[in-house]
Structure formats: structure tokens, C-alpha cells
Legacy VTK file of the C-alpha trace (Angstrom):
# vtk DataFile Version 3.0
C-alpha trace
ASCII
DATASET POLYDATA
POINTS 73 float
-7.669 -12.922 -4.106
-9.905 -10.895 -6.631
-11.388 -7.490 -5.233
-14.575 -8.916 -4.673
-12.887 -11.240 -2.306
-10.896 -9.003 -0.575
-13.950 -6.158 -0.334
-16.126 -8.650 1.425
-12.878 -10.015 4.484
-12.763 -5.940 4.881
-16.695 -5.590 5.339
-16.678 -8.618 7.334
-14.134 -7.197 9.875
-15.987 -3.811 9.833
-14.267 -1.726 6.989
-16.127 0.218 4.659
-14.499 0.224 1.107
-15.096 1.530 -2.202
-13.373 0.694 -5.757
-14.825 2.835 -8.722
-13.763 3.136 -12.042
-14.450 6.451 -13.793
-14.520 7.161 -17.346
-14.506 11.020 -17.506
-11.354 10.708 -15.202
-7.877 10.855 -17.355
-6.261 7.494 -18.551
-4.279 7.437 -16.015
-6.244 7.276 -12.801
-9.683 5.934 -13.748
-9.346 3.492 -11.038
-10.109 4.136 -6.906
-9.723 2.339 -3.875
-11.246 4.017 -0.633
-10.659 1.534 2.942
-11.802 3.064 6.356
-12.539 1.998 9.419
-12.307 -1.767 11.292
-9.496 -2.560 12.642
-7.627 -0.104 10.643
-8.608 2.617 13.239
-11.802 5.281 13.376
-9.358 7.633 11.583
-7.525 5.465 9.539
-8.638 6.391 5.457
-6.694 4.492 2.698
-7.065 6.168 -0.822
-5.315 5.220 -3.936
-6.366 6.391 -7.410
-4.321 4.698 -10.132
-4.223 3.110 -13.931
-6.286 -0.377 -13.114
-8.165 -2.283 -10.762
-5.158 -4.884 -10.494
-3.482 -2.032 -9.262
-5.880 -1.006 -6.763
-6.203 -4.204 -5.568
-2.041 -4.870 -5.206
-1.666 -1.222 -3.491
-4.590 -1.960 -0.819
-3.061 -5.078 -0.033
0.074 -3.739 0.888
-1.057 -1.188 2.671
-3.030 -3.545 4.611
0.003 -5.568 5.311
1.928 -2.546 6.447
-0.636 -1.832 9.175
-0.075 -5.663 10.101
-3.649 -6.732 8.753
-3.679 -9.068 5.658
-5.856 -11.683 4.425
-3.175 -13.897 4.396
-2.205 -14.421 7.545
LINES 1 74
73 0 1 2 3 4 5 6 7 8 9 10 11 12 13 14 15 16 17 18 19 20 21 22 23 24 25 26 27 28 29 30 31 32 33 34 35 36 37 38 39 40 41 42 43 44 45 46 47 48 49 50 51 52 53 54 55 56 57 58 59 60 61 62 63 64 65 66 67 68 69 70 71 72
């Protein structure tokens, strides 16, 4: 699953996302993931700000799956 994928099974259950990549941010962290809402909850807000979109994309997954909601069940 690529993020594109995965952004649209989140709208499509009612999440809102956002993944960014920011260029005056430091090496480090020039990637974001933002998830909220759906099934996750009206007060549920999943943030991760790391090195890559790979990484984005792995951390929101698990996440996901630790809330017991996955694409891949």
C-alpha cells in the first residue's frame, strides 16, 4: 500500500489526513503525517513528523493497527 492508497481507505471511512513534506524544516523531520477522525474517534489525532514518507506511511499503519483498524484486515 503506497500513501495515496492508504489516504484515500482513511477518507473513505471518514478520516481526514494530511502528509506534507517541508523543505525549510531540518533534515530530519521534513516529513508529516496528520490522521483524525472516523472510526478512530472525534478526539482521536495521530501526528508523526519524521525523516521520509516511507516512514510516515509505516508509523500510521501501525498506529492504525494498534487501535484495531488496518487496511489489511
Amino acid at each position: 500500500m503506497d500513501v495515496v492508497e492508504l489516504m484515500g481507505w482513511l477518507a473513505e471511512r471518514g478520516c481526514s489526513v494530511v502528509f506534507k513534506a517541508d523543505g525549510e524544516r531540518s533534515r530530519g523531520q521534513r516529513w508529516m503525517v496528520i490522521v483524525t477522525g472516523g472510526p478512530l474517534g472525534a478526539e482521536s489525532f495521530f501526528r508523526a513528523d519524521l525523516a521520509s514518507a516511507d516512514a510516515c506511511l509505516e508509523a500510521t499503519l501501525a498506529h492504525l493497527e494498534s487501535r484495531g483498524f488496518s487496511p489489511f484486515v
